[in-house]
C-alpha positions in Angstrom: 19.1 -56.8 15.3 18.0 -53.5 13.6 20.6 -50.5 14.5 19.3 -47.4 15.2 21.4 -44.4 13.0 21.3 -41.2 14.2 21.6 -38.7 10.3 22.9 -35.3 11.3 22.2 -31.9 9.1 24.9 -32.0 6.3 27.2 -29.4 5.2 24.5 -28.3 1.8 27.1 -25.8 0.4 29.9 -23.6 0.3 30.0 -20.9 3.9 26.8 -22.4 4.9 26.6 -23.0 9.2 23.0 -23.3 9.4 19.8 -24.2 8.0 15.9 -23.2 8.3 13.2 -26.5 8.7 10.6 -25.9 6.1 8.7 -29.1 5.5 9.3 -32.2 7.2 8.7 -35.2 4.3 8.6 -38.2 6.7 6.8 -38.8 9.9 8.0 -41.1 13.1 7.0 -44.8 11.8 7.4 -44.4 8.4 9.6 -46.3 6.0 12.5 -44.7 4.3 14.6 -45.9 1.6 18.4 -44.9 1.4 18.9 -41.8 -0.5 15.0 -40.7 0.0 14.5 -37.0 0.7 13.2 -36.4 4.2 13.0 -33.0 5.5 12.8 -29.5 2.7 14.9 -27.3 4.5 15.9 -23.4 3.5 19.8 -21.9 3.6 20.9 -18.7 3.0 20.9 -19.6 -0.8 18.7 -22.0 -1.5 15.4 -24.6 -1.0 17.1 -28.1 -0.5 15.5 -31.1 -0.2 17.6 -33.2 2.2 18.3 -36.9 1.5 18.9 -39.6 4.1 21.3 -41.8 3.8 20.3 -44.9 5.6 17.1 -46.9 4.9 14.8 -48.3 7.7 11.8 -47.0 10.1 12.2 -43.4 11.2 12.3 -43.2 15.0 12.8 -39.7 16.0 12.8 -36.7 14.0 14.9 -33.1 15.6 13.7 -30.1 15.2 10.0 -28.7 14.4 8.8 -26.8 10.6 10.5 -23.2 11.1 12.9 -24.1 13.3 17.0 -23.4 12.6 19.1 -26.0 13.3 23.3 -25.7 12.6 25.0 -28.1 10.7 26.3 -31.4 12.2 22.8 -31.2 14.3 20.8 -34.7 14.5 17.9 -34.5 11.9 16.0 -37.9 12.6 17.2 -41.4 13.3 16.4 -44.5 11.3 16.5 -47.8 12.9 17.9 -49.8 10.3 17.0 -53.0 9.3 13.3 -53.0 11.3 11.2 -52.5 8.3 8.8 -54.9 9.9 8.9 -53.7 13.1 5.8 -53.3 15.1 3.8 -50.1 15.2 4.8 -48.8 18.9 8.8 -49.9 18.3 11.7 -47.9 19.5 14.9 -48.2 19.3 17.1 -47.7 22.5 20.6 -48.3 22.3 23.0 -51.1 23.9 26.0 -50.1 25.4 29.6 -51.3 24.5 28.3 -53.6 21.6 30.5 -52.6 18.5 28.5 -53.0 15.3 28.1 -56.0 12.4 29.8 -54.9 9.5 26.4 -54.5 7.7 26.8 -50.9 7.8 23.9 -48.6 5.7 26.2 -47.0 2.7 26.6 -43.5 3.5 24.6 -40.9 1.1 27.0 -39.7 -1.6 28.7 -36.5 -0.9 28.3 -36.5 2.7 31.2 -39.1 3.4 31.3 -41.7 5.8 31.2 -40.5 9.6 33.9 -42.7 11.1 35.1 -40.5 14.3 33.3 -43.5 16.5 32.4 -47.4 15.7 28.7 -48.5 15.2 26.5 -48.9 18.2 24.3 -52.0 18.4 20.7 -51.5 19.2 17.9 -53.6 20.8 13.9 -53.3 20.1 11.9 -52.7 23.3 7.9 -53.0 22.3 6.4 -49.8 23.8 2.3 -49.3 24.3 2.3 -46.0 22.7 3.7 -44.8 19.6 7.1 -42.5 19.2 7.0 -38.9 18.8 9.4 -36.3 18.3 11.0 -35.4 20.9 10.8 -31.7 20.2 7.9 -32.1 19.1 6.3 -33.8 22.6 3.8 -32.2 25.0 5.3 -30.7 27.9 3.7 -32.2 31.0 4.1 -30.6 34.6 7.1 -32.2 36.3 7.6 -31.6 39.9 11.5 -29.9 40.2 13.8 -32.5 41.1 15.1 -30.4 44.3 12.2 -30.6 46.6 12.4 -32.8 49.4 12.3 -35.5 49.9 15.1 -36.4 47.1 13.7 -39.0 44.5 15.6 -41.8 44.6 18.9 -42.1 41.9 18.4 -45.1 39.7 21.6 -47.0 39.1 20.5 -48.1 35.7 21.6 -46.7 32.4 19.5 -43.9 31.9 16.2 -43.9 29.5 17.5 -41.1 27.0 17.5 -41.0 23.5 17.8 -38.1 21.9 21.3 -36.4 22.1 19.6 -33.1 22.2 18.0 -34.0 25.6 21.5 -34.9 27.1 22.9 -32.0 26.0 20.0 -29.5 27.6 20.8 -31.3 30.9 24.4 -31.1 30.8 24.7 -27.8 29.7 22.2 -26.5 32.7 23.3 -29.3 35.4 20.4 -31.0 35.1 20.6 -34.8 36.6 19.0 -36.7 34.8 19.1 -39.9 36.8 16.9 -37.8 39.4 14.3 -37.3 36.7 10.7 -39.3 36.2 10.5 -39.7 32.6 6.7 -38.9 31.0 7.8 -40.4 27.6 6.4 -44.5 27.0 8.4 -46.2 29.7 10.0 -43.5 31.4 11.9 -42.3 28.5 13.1 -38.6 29.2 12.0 -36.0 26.7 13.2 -32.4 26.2 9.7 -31.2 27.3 11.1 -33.4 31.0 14.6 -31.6 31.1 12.4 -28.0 30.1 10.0 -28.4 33.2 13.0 -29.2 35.6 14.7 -25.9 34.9 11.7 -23.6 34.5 11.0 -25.3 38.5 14.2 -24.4 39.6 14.1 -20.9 38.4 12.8 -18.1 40.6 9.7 -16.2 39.2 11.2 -13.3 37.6 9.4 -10.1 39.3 6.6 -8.1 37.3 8.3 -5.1 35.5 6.5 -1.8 35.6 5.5 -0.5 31.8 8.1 0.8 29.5 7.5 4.6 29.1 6.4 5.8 25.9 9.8 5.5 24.0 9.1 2.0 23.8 6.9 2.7 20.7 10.2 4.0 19.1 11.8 1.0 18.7 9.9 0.2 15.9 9.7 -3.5 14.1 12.7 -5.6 14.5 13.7 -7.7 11.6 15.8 -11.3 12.6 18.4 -10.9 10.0 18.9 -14.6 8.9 18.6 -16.4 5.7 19.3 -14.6 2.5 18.5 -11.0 3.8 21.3 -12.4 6.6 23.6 -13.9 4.1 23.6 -10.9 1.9 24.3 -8.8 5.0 27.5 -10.5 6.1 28.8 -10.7 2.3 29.1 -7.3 1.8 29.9 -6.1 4.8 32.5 -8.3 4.5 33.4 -6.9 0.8 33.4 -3.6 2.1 35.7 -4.7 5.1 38.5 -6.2 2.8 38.5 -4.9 -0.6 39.6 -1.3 -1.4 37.2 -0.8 -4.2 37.0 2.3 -6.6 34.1 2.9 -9.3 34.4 4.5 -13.3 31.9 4.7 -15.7 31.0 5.8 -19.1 27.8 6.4 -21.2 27.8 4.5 -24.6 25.7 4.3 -27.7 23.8 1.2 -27.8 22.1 1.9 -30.7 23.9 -0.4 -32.9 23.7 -3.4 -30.4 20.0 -3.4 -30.4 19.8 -3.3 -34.1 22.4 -6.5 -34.0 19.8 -8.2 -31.5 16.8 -7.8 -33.5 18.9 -8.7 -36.5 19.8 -11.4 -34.6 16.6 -12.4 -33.5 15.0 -11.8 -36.7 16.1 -15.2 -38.3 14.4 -17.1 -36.2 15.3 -20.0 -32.9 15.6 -19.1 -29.7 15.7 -15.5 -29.0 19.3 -13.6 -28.0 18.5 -11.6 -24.9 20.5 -8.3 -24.5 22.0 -9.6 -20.6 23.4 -12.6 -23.7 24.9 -10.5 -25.5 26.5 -8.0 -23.3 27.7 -11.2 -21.1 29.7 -12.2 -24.5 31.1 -9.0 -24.6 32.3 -9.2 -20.9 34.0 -12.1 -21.7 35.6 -11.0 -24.6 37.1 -8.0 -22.5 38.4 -10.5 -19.5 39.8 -12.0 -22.3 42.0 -8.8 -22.9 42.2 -7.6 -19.4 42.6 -11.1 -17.2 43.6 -9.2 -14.5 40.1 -8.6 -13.4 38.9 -12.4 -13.2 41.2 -12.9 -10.6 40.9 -13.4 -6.3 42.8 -12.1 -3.2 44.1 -14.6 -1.1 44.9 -12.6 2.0 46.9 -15.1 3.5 49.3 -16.7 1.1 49.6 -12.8 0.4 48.8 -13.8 -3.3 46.7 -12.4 -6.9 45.2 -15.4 -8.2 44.4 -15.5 -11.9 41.5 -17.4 -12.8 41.2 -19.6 -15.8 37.8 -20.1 -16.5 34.9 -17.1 -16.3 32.3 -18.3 -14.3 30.3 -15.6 -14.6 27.4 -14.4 -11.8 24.4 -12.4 -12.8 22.5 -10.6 -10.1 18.6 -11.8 -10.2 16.2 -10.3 -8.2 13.6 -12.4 -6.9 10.7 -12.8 -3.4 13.2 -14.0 -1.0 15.8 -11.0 -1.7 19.0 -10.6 -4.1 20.3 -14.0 -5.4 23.6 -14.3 -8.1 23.5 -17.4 -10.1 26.3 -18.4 -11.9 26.9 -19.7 -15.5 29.7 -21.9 -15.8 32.5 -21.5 -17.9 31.0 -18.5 -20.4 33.9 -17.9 -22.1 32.8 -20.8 -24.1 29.6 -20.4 -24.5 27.6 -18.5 -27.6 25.0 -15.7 -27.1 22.0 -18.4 -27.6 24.0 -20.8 -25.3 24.2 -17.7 -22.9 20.6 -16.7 -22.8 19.3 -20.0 -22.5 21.5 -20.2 -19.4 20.3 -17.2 -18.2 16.5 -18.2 -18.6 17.3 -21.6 -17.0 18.7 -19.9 -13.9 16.5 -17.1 -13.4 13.7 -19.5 -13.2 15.1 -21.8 -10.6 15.7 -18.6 -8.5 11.8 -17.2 -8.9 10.8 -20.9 -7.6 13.4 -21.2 -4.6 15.2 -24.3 -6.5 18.8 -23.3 -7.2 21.2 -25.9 -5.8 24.2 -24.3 -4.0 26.7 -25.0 -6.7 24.4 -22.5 -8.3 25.1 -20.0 -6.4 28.9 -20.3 -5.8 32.1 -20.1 -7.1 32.2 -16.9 -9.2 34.8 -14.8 -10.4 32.9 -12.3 -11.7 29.8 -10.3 -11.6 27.1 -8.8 -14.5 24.7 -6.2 -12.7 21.6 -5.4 -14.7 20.5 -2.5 -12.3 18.8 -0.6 -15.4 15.8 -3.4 -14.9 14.9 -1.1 -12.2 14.7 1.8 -14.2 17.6 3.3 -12.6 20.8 4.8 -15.1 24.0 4.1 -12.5 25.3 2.6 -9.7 28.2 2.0 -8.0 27.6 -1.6 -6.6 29.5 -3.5 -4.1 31.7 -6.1 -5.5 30.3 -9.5 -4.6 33.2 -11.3 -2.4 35.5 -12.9 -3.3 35.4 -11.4 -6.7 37.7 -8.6 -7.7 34.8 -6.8 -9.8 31.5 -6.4 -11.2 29.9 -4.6 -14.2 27.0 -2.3 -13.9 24.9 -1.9 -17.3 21.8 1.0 -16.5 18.7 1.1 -18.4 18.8 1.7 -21.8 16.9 4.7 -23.3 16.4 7.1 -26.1 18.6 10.7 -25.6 20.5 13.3 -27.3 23.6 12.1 -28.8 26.2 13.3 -31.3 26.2 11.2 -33.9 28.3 11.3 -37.2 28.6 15.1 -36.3 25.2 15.8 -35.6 22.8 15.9 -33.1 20.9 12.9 -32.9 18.1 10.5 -30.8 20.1 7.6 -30.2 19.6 4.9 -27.1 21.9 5.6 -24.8 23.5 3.2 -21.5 25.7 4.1 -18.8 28.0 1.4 -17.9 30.1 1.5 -14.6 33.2 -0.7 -13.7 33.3 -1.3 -9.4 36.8 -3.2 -9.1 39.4 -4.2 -6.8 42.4 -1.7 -6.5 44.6 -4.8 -5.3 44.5 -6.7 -8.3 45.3 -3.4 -11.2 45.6 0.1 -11.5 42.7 2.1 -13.1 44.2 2.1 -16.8 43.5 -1.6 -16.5 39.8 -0.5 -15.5 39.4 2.0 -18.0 40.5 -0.5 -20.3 38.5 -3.0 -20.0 35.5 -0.9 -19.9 36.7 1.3 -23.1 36.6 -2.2 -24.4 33.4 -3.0 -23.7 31.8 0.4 -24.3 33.2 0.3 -28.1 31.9 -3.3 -28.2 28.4 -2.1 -27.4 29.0 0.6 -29.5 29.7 -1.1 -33.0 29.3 -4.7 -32.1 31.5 -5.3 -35.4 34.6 -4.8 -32.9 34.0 -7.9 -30.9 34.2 -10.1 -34.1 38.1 -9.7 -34.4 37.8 -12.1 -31.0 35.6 -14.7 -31.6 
């Protein structure tokens, strides 16, 4: 007999509680294979298409395109095992029967749910097919209160969907005292929805709002990235007592490396490449500032590897990929990186490992024409480097004046974790590195 598995909304990344439906993949009635993505849904970081783990005939699918659903929220269920299952089959479940031990493989990465045994299902031919059940037109349903009282069936009750139980508990819905308008008396949500809006008393017709109204303006949901981004650094700014130094260098003398560089040919050396290398030369020095709070062992923690965030700008708001493990990684190795994960983030394709786990942060703000910033440190982090535009101006220069390109460079870091001679350290450090490039040789 084919089991009917209900595949809930899995945890997609680190912080994540919720996710947006974007496209569904599958319909009710079609055949899915284990590990086959069935639903494209949006986080706060990225465009995931979700995989099912289970194989079978898709019964039910949760939720409708746009909708947000939290994690650990049914997506669809799969009756498993009724491939060849007639068009018009549903599953309904079977009380008290534990389960064979043919039990679908659960999808990698999402673990096996084992907080209750398997359920055994039956097949109950139905005249018409399945639909969502969010999805389901909402017919007019007489209110369950009016007299006289419909009679209580003593039967198991024709629900499916979790979702639908749920409404009705949480609103005191019986359902028992409810005519069903799905095939066979199966209760839908649209059934539990017309019950309540019956029991509710018209609300009375409000006068019009006077003229402030207009004020108000356009209100904004703030979910998704633009929501995500919003908690971050409020959060940031709750917790870490950050303070901001800069410097203007002479970056004459790392262009002319680049196009040197460049010059011989093979992928090109980007200058976000080479001013990344020179970041992790000066963490090298000053390893206080790759390094996390952890509020409640009361500890610094000093991080090993530089996994090193870049901020990217792209059409559904501010997005920091991170490159793995820099410290070993070359200029060419760096900027092919760089290319690799700024395109992902244009499309809306970064996974959410690529988005998390960094300890520390490379801010280009100069791509916006801009000079400085002080930037808010990107949480957990304990600080980031700001490099302006770059741009021909007066400079002293062997003793005379002189045109040279000019940068301003700003350091935002966590006063927890050092004092500002570490700071102005590490960004003396860098500053003479962009300065004569030579300087970062006696490093490498």
């Amino acid at each position: 007999m084919p089991q009917v598995m209900e595949f809930k909304l899995p945890d997609l990344g680190e912080g994540l509680t919720e996710a947006e439906i974007v496209r569904w993949l599958v319909a009710v009635g079609d055949v899915v294979a284990i590990d086959q993505p069935v639903v494209e849904v949006e986080t706060a970081k990225a465009m995931v298409e979700v995989p099912c783990p289970y194989g079978g005939v898709v019964t039910a699918r949760f939720g409708e395109e746009g909708q947000e659903l939290p994690v650990g929220a049914p997506l669809i269920t799969v009756a498993v095992g009724a491939q060849s299952l007639p068009a018009g089959a549903v599953e309904a479940p079977e009380g008290g029967a534990e389960g064979s031990g043919n039990v679908p493989r659960p999808l990698i990465g999402y673990g096996a749910d084992e907080s209750r045994p398997a359920r055994r299902r039956r097949v109950r031919p139905v005249t018409a097919a399945v639909s969502a059940p969010v999805a389901a037109p909402a017919p007019a349903v007489a209110a369950p209160a009016a007299p006289p009282a419909p009679a209580v069936s003593a039967g198991p009750v024709p629900v499916i969907s979790p979702l639908v139980r749920k409404l009705a508990k949480d609103h005191g819905v019986d359902l028992r005292a409810l005519h069903g308008s799905g095939p066979e008396g199966l209760i839908l949500r649209a059934d539990v929805e017309a019950a309540l809006a019956a029991l509710r008393a018209p609300e009375p017709v409000r006068a019009p709002a006077p003229a402030a109204v207009a004020a108000q303006g356009e209100r904004i949901p703030l979910k998704g990235i633009r929501g995500a981004v919003a908690e971050k650094l409020s959060r940031s700014r709750r917790e870490i007592p950050d303070a901001t130094c800069w410097v203007d260098a002479d970056a004459t003398e790392l262009m002319a490396a680049r196009a040197a560089m460049n010059a011989v040919g093979g992928p090109k050396i980007s200058v976000l490449a080479l001013l990344a290398r020179i970041c992790t030369a000066a963490l090298a020095r000053y390893p206080e500032l790759n390094s996390t709070v952890d509020l409640a062992a009361g500890e610094i923690v000093r991080l090993p590897a530089v996994h090193l965030g870049f901020a990217a700008q792209t059409e559904r708001g501010l997005m920091v990929p991170v490159v793995r493990d820099a410290q070993g990684r070359s200029p060419e190795s760096l900027s092919a990186e760089f290319a690799r994960l700024t395109e992902l983030a244009r499309a809306g394709r970064l996974a959410p490992a690529d988005l998390t786990g960094g300890t520390f942060t490379l801010n280009n703000y100069g791509v916006f024409g801009v000079d400085g910033s002080t930037p808010i440190i990107n949480h957990p982090e304990a600080a980031m480097l700001g490099v302006g535009r770059i741009i021909p101006k007066p400079w002293v220069h062997g003793g005379e004046l002189a045109v040279r390109q000019v940068v301003q460079l700003s350091l935002t870091f966590d006063h927890r974790v050092c004092d500002g001679g570490t700071a102005g350290g590490f960004l003396r450090y860098v500053a003479d590195c962009v300065e004569s490039p030579a300087v970062l040789l006696r490093s490498l």
